[in-house]
TORBAPA-32920 format. One record per residue (C-alpha): residue number from 1; residue in one letter; x, y, z. Coordinates in pm, 1 decimal. Layout:
# TORBAPA-32920
PT, NUM, A, X, Y, Z
...
END
This chain:
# TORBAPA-32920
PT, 1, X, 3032.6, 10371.5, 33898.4
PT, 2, X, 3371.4, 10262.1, 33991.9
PT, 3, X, 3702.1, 10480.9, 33947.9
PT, 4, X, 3997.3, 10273.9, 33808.8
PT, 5, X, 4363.6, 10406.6, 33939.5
PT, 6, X, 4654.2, 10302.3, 33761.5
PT, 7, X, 4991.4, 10466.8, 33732.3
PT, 8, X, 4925.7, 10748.0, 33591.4
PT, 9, X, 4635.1, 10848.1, 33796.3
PT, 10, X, 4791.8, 10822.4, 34165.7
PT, 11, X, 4574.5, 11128.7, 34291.8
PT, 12, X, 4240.2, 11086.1, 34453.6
PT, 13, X, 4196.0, 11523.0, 34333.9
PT, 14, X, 4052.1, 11340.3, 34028.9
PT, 15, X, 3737.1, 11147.4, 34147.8
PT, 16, X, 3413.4, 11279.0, 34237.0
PT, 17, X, 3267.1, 11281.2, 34560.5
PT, 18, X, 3141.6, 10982.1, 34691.4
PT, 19, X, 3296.6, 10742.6, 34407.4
PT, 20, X, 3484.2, 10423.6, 34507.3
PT, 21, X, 3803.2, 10396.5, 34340.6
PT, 22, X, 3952.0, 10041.2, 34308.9
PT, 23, X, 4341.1, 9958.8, 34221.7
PT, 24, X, 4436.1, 9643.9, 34052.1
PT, 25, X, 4781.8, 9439.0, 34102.0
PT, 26, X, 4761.5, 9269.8, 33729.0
PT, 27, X, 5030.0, 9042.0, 33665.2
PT, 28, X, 5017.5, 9082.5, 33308.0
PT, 29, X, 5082.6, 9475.6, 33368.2
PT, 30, X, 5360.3, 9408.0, 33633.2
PT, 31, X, 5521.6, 9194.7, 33400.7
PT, 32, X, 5463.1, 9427.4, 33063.4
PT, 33, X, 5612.3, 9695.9, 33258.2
PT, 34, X, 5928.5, 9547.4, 33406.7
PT, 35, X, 5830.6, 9615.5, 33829.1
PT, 36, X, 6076.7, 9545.6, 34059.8
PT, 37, X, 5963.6, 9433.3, 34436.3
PT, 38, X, 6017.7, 9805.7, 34553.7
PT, 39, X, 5834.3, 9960.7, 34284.9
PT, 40, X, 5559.5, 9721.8, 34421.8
PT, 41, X, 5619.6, 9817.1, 34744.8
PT, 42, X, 5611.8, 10237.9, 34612.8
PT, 43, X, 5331.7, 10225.9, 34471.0
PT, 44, X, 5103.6, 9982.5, 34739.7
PT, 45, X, 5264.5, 10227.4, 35053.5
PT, 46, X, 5150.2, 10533.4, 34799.8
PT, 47, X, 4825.7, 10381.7, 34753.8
PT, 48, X, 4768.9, 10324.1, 35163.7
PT, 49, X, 4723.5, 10689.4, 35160.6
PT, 50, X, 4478.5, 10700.5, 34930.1
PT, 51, X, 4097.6, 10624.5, 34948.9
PT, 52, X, 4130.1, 10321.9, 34742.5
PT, 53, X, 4040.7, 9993.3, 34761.0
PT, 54, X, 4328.8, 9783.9, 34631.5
PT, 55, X, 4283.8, 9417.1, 34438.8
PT, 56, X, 4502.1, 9212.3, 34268.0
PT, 57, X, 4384.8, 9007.7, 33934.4
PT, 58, X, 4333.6, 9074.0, 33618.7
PT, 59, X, 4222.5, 9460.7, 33581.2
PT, 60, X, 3950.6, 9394.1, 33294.0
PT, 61, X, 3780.9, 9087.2, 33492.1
PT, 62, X, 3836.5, 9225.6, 33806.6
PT, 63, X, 3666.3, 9603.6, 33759.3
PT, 64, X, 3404.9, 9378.0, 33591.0
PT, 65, X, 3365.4, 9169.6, 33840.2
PT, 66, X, 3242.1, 9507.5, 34132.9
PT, 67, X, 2902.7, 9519.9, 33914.2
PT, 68, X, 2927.6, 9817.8, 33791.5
PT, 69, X, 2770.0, 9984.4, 33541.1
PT, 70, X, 3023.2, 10268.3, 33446.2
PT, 71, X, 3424.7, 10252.4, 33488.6
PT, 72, X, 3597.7, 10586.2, 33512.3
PT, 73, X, 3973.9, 10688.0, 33486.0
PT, 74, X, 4207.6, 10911.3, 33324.3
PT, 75, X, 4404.0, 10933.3, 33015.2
PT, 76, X, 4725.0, 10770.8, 33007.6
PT, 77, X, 5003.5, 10780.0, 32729.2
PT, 78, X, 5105.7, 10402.0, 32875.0
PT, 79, X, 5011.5, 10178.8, 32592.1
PT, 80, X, 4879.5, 9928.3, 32835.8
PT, 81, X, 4651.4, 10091.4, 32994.8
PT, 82, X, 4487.5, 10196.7, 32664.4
PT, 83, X, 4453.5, 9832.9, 32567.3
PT, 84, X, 4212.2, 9786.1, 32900.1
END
């Protein structure tokens, strides 16, 4: 099982014990969303203090791509994220 963290999950109080958790810099999200370098920078320096690992790609291939069998996140109102 891998944990997926996107913006509207930025807490690791959320994944069980033991899980990896796994960030993704998409291009296609960056770009939906409007980011600015130092929202970039926010959110990587944010995510330095979490127990994530962090990847950049695109977030469907790229969770795919760990081999595992089960993908775990939380709701998010950001119609982007639901389209993952």
């Amino acid at each position: 099982m891998i944990c997926w963290m996107h913006q509207d999950c930025l807490n690791a109080a959320w994944l069980p014990a033991g899980a990896q958790a796994m960030w993704v810099f998409d291009d296609a999200c960056i770009d939906s969303h409007g980011w600015g370098l130092k929202r970039i920078l926010l959110l990587y320096e944010c995510l330095l203090e979490l127990p994530v690992e962090i990847r950049k790609g695109p977030t469907v291939e790229t969770l795919l791509a760990t081999g595992a069998e089960r993908i775990l996140t939380v709701d998010s109102p950001d119609p982007w994220v639901q389209q993952q």
